[in-house]
N, C-alpha and C positions, 0 to 999 in steps of 0.2 A: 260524686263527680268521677272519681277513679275506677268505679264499677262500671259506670256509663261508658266509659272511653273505652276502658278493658272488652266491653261487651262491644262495643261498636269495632274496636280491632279486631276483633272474632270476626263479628261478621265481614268486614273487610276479607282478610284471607279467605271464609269461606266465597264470596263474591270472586275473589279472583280464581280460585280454583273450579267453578262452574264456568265462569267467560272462558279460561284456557281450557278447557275440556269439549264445549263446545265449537270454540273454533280450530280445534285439533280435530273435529269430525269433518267441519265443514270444509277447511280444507282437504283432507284426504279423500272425502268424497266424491268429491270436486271430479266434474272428467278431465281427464291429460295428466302431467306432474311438472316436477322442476326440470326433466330434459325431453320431454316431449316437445314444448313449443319453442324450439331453438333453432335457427338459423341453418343450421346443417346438422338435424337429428340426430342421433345417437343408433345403433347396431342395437338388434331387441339383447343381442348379451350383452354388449357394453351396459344399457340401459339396465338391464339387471343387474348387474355388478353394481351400479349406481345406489339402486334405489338398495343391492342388500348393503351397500359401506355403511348409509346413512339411517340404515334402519325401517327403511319406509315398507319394505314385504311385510312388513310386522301390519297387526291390529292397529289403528288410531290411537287405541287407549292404549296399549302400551308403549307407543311413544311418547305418549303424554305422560304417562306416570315416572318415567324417565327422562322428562323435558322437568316434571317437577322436582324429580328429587335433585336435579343437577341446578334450577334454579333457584333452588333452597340454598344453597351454599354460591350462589354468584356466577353461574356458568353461565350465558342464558345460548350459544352454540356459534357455530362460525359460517358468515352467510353464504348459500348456496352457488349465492351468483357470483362473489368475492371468496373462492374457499379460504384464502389466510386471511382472512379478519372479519377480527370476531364483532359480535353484534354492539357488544359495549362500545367496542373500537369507533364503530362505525357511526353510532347517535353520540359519542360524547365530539366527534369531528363535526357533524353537519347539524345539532341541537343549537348550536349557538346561534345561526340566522333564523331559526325558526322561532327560540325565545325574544330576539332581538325584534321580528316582523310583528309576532302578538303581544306583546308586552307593550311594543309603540303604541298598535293600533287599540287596545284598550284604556292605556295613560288618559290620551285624547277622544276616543271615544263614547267615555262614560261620563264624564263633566258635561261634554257637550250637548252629548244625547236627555240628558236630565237637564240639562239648563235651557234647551229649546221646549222639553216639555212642561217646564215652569211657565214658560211665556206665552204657551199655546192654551195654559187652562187661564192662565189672570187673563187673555185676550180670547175668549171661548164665544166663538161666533162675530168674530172680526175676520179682516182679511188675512191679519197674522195667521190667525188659526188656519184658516183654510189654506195657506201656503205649507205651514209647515206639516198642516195634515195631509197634504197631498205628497210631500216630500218624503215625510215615514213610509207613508204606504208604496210610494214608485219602489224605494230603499229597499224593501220588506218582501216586497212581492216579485220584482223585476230577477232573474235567476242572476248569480255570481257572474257565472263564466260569461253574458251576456255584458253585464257593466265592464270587464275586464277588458272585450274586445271594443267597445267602444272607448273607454279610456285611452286603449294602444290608441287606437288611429286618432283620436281628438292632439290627445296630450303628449304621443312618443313621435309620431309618424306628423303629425300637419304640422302641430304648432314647435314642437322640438325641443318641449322644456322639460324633460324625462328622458333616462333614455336605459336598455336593456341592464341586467347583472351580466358580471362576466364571466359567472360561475366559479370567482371567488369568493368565500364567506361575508353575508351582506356588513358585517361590520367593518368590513374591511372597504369596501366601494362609497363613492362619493354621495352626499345628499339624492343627489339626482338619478341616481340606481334603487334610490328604498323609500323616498317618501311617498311616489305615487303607490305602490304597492300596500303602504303601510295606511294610507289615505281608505285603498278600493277592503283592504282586511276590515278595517274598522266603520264602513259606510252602512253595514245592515245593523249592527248594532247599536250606532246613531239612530236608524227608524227604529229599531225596535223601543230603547230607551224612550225614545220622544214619545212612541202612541202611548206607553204604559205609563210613565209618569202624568202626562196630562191626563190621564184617565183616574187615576191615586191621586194624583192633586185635587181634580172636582172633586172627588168623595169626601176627599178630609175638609176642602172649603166647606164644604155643605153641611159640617157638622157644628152641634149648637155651641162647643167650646168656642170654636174657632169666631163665631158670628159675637157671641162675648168679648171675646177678646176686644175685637174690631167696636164693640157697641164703647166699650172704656176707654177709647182712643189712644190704645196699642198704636205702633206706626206697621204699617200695612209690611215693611221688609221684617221686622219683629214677626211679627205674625207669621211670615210665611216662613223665616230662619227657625224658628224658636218653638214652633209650634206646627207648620203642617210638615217641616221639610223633615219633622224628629220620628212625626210618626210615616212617614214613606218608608226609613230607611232599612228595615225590616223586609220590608218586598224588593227594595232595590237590592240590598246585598244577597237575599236566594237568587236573584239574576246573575249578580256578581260572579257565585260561583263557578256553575255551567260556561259562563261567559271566559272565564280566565282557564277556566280546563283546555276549551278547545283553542285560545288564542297560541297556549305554550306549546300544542301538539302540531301546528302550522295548519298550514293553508295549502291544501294540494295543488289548485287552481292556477293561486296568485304564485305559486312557488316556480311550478312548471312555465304560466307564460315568461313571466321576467328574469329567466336560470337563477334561478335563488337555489344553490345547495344546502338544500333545507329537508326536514325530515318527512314534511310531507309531500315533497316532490320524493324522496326516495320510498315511499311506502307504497305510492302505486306503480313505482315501477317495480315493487315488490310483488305484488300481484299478479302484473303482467309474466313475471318470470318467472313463477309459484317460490318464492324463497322465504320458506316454510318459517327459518328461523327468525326474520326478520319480519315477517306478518306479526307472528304470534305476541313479538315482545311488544311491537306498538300497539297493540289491541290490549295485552294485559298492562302497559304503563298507562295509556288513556281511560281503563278503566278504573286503576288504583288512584290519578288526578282526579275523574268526576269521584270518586268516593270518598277521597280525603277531604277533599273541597267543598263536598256535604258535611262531614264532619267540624270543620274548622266553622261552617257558617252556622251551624249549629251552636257551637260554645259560642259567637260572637253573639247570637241572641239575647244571650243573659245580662253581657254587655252595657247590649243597646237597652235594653226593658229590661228592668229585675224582676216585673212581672212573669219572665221565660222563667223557667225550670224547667231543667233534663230532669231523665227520669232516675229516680231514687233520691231526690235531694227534697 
């Protein structure tokens, strides 16, 4: 097990030093820079001077190889758009409504979205079914930013029972600032849940343990606790993971319509304003959470089956 981990942190690091390498290209490739597209341009010397402070006349790569060694020890730079403060400063300020928004919308979520698809396979070609199959799929398909603006006008603007952030930290604002937000975060992941479970539910009904069970008069809640719900849980927590990465790195969307200062309202405004330092670090945190988050559901395999074994045990 200690070789397994060891070797999986390997690969870790190396994972992150490919993701930060290639988006040290992509960005500097990129046309324009961090004082090109500004409100009142910079002087092509001013603009030099710029780009020589911060290093940028250099190759890509070696500002990467100098973004790593400095991130090796805890630097990770001070943001372009904000020259005094630094990139830590700035995600350990505005992290907190963005864990507060995904961490709600998955609490509620996941129960949910699994306990409609419990009811959609024991009711499989009812009307139930067909509601709530029709419910995943609007959920699933229908685009984010689309539900958001009808949310606004249903729920903020007609009936009046939500209403905006006030661009101070969501835990700070009343119910009525975060629950419709934390509602519209966690709504694709309710369809999703639902179509997948009922679909993992029929399979596991259909099998001949199960149909045993049920012939010995097992009670039907047995059977489905004790016996189909043990073997889902194995597909439902690889969901789990991906699912929890992106809940913690926010909601660009929902951040920006409702002023949530959140992190993923500031990573595209990162974009917009090439702030080089502040891209990179959310690209390489989100990719160090999807890969830990592989890792942990990994060892929780063994857990759930003892039939799992990583490898060298």
């Amino acid at each position: 097990m200690a070789r397994y981990i060891v070797g999986r942190v390997a690969g870790l690091v190396f994972v992150l030093l490919v993701v930060s390498f290639i988006t040290f290209f992509m960005m500097q490739s990129s046309p324009g820079g961090p004082w090109t597209e500004m409100d009142q341009p910079l002087s092509d010397d001013a603009r030099a001077n710029m780009m020589q402070k911060y290093g940028l006349d250099q190759p890509f790569y070696v500002n990467w190889w100098e973004w790593v060694k400095k991130a090796a020890q805890g630097d990770f730079g001070m943001s372009y758009a904000m020259p005094q403060v630094r990139v830590l400063d700035l995600y350990s300020q505005y992290w907190g409504s963005s864990l507060m928004l995904g961490l709600l919308a998955v609490a509620w979520s996941f129960p949910v979205g699994i306990l409609l698809g419990v009811v959609a396979a024991l009711k499989r070609n009812t009307w139930i079914d067909q509601v709530l199959t029709t419910f995943s799929l609007v959920t699933v398909t229908l685009p984010q930013i689309s539900l958001i603006f009808i949310a606004i006008v249903v729920f903020v603007i007609e009936l009046k029972w939500f209403s905006f952030g006030t661009g101070i930290a969501l835990y700070e604002q009343p119910p009525s600032a975060w629950v419709l937000p934390v509602a519209l975060f966690g709504i694709g992941t309710v369809g999703s849940l639902t179509r997948y479970t009922r679909s993992g539910m029929l399979d596991v009904l259909g099998n001949d343990y199960i149909r045993t069970a049920k012939a010995k008069g097992v009670k039907r809640s047995a059977v489905i606790l004790k016996h189909a719900m043990r073997n889902m849980l194995i597909p439902l927590v690889t969901l789990f993971g991906p699912t929890l990465a992106n809940a913690i790195t926010g909601s660009t969307y929902i951040e920006f319509a409702f002023a949530i200062p959140g992190i993923g309202k500031y990573f595209l405004t990162s974009i917009f304003e090439r702030d080089y330092p502040l891209i990179i670090f959310t690209v390489v945190i989100t990719a160090t959470i999807l890969t830990v988050s592989n890792l942990v559901i990994d060892l929780v395999y063994t857990l759930i089956d003892p039939r799992v074994r990583v490898a060298g045990n």
